[in-house]
N, C-alpha and C positions, 0 to 999 in steps of 0.2 A: 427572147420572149418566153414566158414562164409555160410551165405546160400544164401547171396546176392553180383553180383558186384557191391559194392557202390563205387567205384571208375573209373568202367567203361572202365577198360584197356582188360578185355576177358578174367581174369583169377580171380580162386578166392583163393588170395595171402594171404601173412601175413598182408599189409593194410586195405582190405579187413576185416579182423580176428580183426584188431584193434578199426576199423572203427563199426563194431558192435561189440565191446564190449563197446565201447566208450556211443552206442547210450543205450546199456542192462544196463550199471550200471547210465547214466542220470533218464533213465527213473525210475529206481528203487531208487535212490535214491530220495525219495519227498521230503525232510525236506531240502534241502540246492536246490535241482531243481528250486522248488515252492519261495523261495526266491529271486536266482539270476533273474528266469525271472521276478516277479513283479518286482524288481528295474531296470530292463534293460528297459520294461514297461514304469516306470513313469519316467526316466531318457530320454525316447524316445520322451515321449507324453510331457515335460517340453522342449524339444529339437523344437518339430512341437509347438509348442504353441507360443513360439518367433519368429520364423520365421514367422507365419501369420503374427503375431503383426507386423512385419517389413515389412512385404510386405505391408498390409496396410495402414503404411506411407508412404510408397514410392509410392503407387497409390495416396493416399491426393498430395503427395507433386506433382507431375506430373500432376493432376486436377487442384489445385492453379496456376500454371507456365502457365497453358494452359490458365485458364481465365486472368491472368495478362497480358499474351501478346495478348490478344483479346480487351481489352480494348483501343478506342482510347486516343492518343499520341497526343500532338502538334503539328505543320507540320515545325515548327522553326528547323534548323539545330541546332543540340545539344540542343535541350531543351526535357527532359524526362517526362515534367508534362503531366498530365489527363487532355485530351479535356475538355471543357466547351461550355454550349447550348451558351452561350452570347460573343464567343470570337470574337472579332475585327479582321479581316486579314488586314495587313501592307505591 
């Protein structure tokens, strides 16, 4: 009989019964325990490690786009060139 509601329904049932034995023979088993969790581990920590990596392009790329559109333009309709200190207005 379980000694705990780990399911939390107010009785202490056959899920309950299952539910620690589940947790009785994890624990006790080390040798295959101690394995799956380091690879769940470094299959997590390979998992966050991309994801920075991408988020920090995606910040580069949104700083670049911010100073390219801060840079002045020509005032020419349709013309996309970079201002110049020496330009002529027509």
């Amino acid at each position: 009989m379980a000694m705990y509601d780990w399911n939390h329904n107010g009785k202490n049932d056959r899920q309950d019964d299952y539910l620690e034995y589940m947790i009785y023979k994890d624990c006790t088993n080390d040798n295959n325990s101690n394995t799956n969790h380091s690879s769940y581990n470094s299959d997590s920590a390979f998992g966050m490690n991309v994801f920075v990596v991408i988020a920090v392009i995606v910040i580069f790329a949104f700083i670049g786009n911010a100073m390219e559109e801060s840079t002045p333009k020509c005032i020419k309709p349709g013309c996309n060139n970079e201002q110049t200190q020496n330009m002529l207005l027509a």
